[in-house]
KOLVODREN-24268 format. One line per field, with one value per residue (C-alpha): x, y negated, z; chain; residue number from 0; residue in one letter. Coordinates in steps of 0.1 Angstrom, whole numbers, padded with zeros to 4 digits. Example, Ala and Ser with C-alpha at 12.3 -4.5 7.8 and 13.67 -1.06 7.14 Angstrom:
BEGIN
px	0123|0137 .
py	0045|0011 .
pz	0078|0071 .
drenfi	A|A .
nupa	0|1 .
vose	a|s .
This chain:
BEGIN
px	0000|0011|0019|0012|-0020|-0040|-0076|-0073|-0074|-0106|-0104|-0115|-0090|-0058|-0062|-0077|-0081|-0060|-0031|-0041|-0047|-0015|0000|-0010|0013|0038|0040|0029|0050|0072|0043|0021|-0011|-0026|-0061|-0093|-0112|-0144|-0148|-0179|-0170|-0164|-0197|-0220|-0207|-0206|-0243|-0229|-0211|-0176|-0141|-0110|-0076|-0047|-0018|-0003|0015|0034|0068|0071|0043|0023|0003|0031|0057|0028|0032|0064|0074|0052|0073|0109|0097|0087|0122|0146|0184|0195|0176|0176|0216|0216|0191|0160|0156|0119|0113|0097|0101|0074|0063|0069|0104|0106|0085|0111|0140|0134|0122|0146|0175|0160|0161|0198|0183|0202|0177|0177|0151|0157|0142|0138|0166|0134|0124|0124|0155|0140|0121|0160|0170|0141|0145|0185|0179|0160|0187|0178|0204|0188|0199|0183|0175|0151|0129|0102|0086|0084|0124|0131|0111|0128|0161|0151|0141|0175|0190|0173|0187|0216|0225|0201|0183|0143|0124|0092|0065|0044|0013|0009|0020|0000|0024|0023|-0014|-0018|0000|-0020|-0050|-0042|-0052|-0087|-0085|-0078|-0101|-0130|-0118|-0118|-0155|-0171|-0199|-0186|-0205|-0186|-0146|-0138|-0101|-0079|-0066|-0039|-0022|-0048|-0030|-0044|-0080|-0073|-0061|-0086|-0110|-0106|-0102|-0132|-0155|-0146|-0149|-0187|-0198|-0225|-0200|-0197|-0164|-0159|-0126|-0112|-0091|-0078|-0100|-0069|-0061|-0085|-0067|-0084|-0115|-0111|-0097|-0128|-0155|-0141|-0137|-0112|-0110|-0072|-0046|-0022|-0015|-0003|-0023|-0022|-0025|0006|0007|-0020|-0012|-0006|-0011|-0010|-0028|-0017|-0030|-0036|-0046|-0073|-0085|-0092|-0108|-0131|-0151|-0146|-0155|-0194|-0184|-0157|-0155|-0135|-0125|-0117|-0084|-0102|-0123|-0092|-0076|-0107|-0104|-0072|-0075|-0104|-0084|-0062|-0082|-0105|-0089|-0050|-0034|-0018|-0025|-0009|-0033|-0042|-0042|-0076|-0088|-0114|-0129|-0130|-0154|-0172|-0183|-0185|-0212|-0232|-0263|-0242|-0229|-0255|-0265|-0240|-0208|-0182|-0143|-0119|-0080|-0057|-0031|-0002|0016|0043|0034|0059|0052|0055|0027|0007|0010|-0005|-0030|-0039|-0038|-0062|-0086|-0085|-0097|-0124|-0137|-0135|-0116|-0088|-0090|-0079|-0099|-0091|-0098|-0094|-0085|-0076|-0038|-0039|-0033|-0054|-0073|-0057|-0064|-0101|-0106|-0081|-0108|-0135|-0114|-0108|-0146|-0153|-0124|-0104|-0067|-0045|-0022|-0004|-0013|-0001|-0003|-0003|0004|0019|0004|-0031|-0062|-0069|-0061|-0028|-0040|-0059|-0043|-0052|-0051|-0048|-0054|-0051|-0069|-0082|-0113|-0133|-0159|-0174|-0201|-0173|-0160|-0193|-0201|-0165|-0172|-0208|-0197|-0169|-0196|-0221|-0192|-0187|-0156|-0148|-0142|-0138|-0123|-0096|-0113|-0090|-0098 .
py	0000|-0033|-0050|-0086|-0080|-0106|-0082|-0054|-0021|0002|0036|0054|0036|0049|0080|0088|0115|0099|0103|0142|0148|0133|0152|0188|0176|0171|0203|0227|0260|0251|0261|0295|0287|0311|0329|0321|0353|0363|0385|0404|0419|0386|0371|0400|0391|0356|0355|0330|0336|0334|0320|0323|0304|0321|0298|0325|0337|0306|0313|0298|0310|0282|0249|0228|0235|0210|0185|0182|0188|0163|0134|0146|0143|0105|0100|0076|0093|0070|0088|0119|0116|0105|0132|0132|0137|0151|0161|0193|0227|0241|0250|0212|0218|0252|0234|0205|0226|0252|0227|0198|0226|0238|0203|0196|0175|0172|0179|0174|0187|0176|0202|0199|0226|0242|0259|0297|0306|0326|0289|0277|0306|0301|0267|0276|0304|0286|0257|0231|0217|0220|0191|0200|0170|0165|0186|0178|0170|0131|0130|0149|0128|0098|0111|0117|0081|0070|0091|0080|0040|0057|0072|0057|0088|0085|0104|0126|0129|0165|0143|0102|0099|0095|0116|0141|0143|0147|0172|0193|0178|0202|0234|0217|0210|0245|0259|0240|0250|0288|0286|0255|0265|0261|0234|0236|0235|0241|0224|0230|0198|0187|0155|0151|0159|0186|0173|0142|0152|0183|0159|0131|0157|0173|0144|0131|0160|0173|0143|0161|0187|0193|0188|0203|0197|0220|0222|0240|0229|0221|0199|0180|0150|0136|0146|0123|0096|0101|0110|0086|0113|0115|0152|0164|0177|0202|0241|0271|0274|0303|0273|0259|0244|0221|0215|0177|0152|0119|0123|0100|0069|0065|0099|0091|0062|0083|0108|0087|0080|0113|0149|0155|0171|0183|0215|0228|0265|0282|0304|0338|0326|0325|0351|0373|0357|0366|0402|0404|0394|0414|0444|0432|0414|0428|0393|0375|0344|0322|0310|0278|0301|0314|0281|0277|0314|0310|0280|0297|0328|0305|0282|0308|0286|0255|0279|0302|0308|0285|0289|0284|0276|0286|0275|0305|0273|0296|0329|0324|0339|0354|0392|0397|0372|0387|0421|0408|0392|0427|0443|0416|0422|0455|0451|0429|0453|0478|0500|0494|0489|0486|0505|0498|0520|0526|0562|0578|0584|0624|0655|0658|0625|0615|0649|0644|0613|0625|0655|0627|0614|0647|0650|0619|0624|0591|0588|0577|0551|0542|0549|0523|0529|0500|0517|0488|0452|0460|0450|0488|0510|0530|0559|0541|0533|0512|0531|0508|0533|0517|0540|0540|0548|0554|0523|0509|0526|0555|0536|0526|0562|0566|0538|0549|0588|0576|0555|0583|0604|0577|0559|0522|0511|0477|0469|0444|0413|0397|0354 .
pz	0000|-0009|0023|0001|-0004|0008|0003|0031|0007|0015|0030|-0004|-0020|0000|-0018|-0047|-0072|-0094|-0071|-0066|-0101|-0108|-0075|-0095|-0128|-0111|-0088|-0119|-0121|-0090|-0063|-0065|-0077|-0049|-0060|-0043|-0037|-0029|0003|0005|0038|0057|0039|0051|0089|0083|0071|0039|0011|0022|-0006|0007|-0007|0000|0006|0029|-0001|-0016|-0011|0022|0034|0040|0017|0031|-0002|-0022|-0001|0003|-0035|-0046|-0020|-0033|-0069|-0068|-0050|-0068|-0080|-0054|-0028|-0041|-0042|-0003|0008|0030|0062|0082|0118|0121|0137|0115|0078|0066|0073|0054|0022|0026|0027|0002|-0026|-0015|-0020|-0059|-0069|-0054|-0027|0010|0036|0072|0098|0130|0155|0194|0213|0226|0191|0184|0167|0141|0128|0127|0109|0087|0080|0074|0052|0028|0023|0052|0081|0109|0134|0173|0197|0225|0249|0230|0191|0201|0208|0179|0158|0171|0166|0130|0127|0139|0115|0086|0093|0103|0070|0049|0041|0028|0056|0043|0075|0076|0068|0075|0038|0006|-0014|0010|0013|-0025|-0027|-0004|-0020|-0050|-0025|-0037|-0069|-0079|-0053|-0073|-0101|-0096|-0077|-0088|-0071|-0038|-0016|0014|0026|0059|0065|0096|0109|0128|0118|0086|0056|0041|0051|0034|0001|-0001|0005|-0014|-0043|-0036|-0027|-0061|-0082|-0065|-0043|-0024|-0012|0024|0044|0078|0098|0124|0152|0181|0213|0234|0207|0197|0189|0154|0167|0193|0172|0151|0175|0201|0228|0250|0258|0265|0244|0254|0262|0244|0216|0189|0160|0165|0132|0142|0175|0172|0196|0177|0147|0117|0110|0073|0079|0101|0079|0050|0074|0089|0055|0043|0072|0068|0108|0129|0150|0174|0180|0213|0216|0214|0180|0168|0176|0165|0131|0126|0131|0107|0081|0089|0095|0063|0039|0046|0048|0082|0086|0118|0143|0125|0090|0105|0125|0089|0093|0135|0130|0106|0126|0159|0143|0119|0117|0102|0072|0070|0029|0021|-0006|0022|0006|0033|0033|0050|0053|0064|0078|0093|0128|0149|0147|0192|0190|0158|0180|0211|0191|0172|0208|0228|0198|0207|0240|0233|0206|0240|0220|0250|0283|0317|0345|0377|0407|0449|0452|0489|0483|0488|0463|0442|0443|0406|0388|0395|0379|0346|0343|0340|0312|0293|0294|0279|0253|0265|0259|0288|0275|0308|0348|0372|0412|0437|0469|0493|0479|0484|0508|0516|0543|0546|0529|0500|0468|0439|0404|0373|0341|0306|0277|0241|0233|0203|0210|0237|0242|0249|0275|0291|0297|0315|0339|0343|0353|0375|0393|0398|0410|0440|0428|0425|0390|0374|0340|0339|0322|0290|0293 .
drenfi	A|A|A|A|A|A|A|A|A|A|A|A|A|A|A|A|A|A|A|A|A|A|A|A|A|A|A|A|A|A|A|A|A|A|A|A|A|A|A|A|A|A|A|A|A|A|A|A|A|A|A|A|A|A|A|A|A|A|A|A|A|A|A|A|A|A|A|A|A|A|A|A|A|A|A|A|A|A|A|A|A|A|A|A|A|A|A|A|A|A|A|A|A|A|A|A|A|A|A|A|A|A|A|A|A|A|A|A|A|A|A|A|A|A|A|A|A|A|A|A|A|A|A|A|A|A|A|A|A|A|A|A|A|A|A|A|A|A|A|A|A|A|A|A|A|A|A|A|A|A|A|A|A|A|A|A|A|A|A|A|A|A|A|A|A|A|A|A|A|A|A|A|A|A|A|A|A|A|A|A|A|A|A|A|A|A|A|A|A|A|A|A|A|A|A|A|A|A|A|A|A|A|A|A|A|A|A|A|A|A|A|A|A|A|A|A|A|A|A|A|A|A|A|A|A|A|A|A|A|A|A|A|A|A|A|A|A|A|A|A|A|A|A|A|A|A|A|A|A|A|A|A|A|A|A|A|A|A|A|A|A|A|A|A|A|A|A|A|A|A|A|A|A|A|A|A|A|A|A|A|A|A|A|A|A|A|A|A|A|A|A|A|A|A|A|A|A|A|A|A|A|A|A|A|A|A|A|A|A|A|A|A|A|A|A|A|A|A|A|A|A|A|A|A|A|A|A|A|A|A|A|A|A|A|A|A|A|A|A|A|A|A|A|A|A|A|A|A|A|A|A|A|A|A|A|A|A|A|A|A|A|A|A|A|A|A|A|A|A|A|A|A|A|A|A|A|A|A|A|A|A|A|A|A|A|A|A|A|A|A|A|A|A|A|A|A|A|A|A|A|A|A|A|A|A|A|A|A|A|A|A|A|A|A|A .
nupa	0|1|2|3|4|5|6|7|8|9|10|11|12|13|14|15|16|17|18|19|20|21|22|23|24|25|26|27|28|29|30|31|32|33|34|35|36|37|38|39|40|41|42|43|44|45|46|47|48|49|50|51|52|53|54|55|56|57|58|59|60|61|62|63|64|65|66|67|68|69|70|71|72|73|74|75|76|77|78|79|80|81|82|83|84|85|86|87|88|89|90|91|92|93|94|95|96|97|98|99|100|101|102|103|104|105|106|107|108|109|110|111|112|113|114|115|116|117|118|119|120|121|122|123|124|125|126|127|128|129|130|131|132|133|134|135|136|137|138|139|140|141|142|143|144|145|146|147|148|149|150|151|152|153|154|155|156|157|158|159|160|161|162|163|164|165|166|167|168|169|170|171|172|173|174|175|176|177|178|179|180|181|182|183|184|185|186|187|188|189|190|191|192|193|194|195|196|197|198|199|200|201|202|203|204|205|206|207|208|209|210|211|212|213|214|215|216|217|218|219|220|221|222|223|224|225|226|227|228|229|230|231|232|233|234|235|236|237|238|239|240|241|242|243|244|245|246|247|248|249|250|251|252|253|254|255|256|257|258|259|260|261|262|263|264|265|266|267|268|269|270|271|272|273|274|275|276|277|278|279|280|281|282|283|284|285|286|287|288|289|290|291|292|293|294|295|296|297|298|299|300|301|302|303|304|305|306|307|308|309|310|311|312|313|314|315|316|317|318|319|320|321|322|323|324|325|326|327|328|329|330|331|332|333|334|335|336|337|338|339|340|341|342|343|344|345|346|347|348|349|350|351|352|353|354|355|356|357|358|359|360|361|362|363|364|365|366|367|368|369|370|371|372|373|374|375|376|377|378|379|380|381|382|383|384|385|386|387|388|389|390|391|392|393|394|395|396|397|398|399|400|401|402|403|404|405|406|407|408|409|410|411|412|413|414 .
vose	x|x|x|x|x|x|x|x|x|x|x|x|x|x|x|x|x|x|x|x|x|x|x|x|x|x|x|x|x|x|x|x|x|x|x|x|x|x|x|x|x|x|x|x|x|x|x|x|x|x|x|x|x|x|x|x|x|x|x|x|x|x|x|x|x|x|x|x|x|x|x|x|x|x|x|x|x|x|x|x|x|x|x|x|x|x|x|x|x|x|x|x|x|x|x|x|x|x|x|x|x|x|x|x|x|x|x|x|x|x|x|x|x|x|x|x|x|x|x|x|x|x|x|x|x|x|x|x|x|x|x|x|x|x|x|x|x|x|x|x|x|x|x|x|x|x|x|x|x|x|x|x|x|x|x|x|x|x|x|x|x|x|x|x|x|x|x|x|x|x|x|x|x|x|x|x|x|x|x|x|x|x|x|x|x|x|x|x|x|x|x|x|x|x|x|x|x|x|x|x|x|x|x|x|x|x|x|x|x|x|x|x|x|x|x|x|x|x|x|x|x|x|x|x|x|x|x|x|x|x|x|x|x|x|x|x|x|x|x|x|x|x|x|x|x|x|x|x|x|x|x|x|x|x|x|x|x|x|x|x|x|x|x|x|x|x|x|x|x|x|x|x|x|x|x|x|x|x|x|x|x|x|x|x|x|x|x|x|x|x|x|x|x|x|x|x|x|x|x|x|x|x|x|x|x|x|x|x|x|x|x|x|x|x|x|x|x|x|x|x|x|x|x|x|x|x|x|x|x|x|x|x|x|x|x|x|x|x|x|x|x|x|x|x|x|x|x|x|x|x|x|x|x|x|x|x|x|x|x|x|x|x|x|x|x|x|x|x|x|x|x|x|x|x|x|x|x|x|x|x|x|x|x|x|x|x|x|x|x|x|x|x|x|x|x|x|x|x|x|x|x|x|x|x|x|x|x|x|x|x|x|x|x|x|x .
């Protein structure tokens, strides 16, 4: 934006299809153009007819290469020659790195010391120099912004940009151009890029379209900004590529005339949605990959009978993580659990209940006694069992035939 303007510049007019359009030529044959599939399975659960954009599969894994390609290729040689620099600890530093490195491009992330190693590694192994400063995301972004006067090298943010946010606006553009019938995208949010260009693109091409923004309940940061709440942000959440506590600001602009409505999604929506496309569609997605479908299955009655466009925005989850994730879901399903009983601490006492298990056809995963730290007697003992079971109604019958049999059985409860 011209800062010489005498005329303040409208919110539809800080991004534009134009600049998407133009965003797509550019970036043409250097990004996959990912497919957007119809999924019968997640539409009959869903109660609507469910599209989803796989941007899991670019070569970083993640929506973030467009983005950023789209920036370095409106750099002048001067730039290019000096190099850029960006802080992130995330896929915005992969996407940097990876397509700053095929054009000859220097790039630096700055990182705080507290990142995972393997996002270094990443980052490294796809061309970047990985600079660490700072506890925290808001040191290492300073940091970066002392670098860039420092060496005089152009800095490319994950999303306050307009080039930036064009670039991602290209996820719609060929979405709508695969399903044209689609009349509804549900966007994750964090700092607004993505939103923005996907919705400028798509406002413009099929104006009665509906836009729906999502984020992470512990951070619901634009949502405040644009709702004017003031809930908190903060915690460990599973969509840690959205997790952003100051939003951006010309992000935020071209939000505000744009989301139809915003949603937030608890940490086990999540979670659940990731395993079903896993389970479903064979795909991983990270936590905020499957922040579009959690909304959708949380809030059937706003999508149901709709054409529902949904963005897995990326896969890059740590695979610990992705297990305990698979794991949880399993236990929620009640296909694991972990029964815990008061037993009288004598022979005996523990073959009993394993012949209640055997009749109910119930693996025993693990047994776990708790002789010492406990509110019982001397000779009582408390018996945690985990086990697999075919459903829950399997289980049920377990806990109910332990009951009738006198014992005292609860089942460890997952949050």
């Amino acid at each position: 934006m011209d800062s010489t303007a005498t005329k303040p510049v409208a919110a539809r007019d800080l991004l534009t299809i134009a600049d998407v359009r133009a965003a797509a030529e550019r970036i043409a044959g250097a990004v996959v153009r990912t497919s957007t599939d119809y999924s019968r399975t997640l539409s009959a659960i869903a109660g609507c007819d469910v599209w989803l954009k796989f941007e899991n599969l670019q070569f970083t894994a993640a929506y973030k290469e467009r983005g950023a390609l789209n920036a370095l290729l409106q750099l002048s040689d001067q730039q290019r020659s000096r190099g850029v620099i960006a802080a992130s600890a995330g896929n915005h530093a992969q996407g940097l790195s990876y397509h700053g490195t095929r054009l000859g491009v220097p790039v630096t992330i700055v990182m705080p010391r507290t990142t995972p190693t393997v996002k270094v590694m990443q980052t490294e192994q796809v061309g970047g120099k990985v600079v660490l400063e700072g506890e925290t995301f808001d040191e290492a972004y300073a940091h970066a912004r002392r670098l860039e006067a420092e060496l005089g090298l152009a800095f490319v943010h994950p999303f306050d940009d307009p080039a930036v946010a064009a670039g991602q606006g290209t996820v719609a553009l060929e979405m709508l151009e695969d399903v044209p019938e689609l009349d509804m995208l549900v966007i994750p949010v964090g700092g607004g890029g993505l939103a923005s260009g996907m919705g400028t693109a798509a406002r413009a091409i099929k104006p009665e379209i509906g836009l729906i923004g999502v984020e992470a309940e512990l951070f619901p940061s634009m949502y405040n900004v644009l709702k004017g709440t003031q809930y908190p942000c903060g915690g460990d959440t599973l969509a840690e590529g959205i997790a952003v506590k100051e939003p951006g600001l010309f992000t935020s602009k071209v939000l505000a005339d744009l989301l139809d409505d915003f949603l937030l999604v608890g940490e086990s929506d999540m979670e659940g949605a990731l395993a079903l496309l896993l389970q479903i569609e064979k795909t991983v997605v990270e936590g905020a990959g499957a922040a579009g479908l959690a909304a959708v299955l949380a809030n059937p009655d706003k999508f149901k009978g709709r054409k529902v466009g949904i963005v897995l925005s990326g896969g890059n989850i740590d695979t610990r993580l992705l297990a305990n994730v698979l794991l949880r879901d399993l236990a929620r399903s009640g296909r694991l659990a972990r029964l815990r009983l008061t037993l009288q601490d004598r022979p005996g006492a523990l073959f009993k209940v394993m012949e209640e298990f055997n009749k109910h056809n119930i693996n025993i995963i693990e047994i776990w006694h708790q002789r010492i730290f406990t509110h019982l007697p001397a000779k009582g003992l408390i018996t945690d069992i985990e086990c697999e079971a075919r459903d829950k109604d399997q289980l049920d019958a377990l806990v109910a035939s332990l009951r009738a049999k006198g014992y005292d059985v609860s089942q460890v409860e997952l949050n």
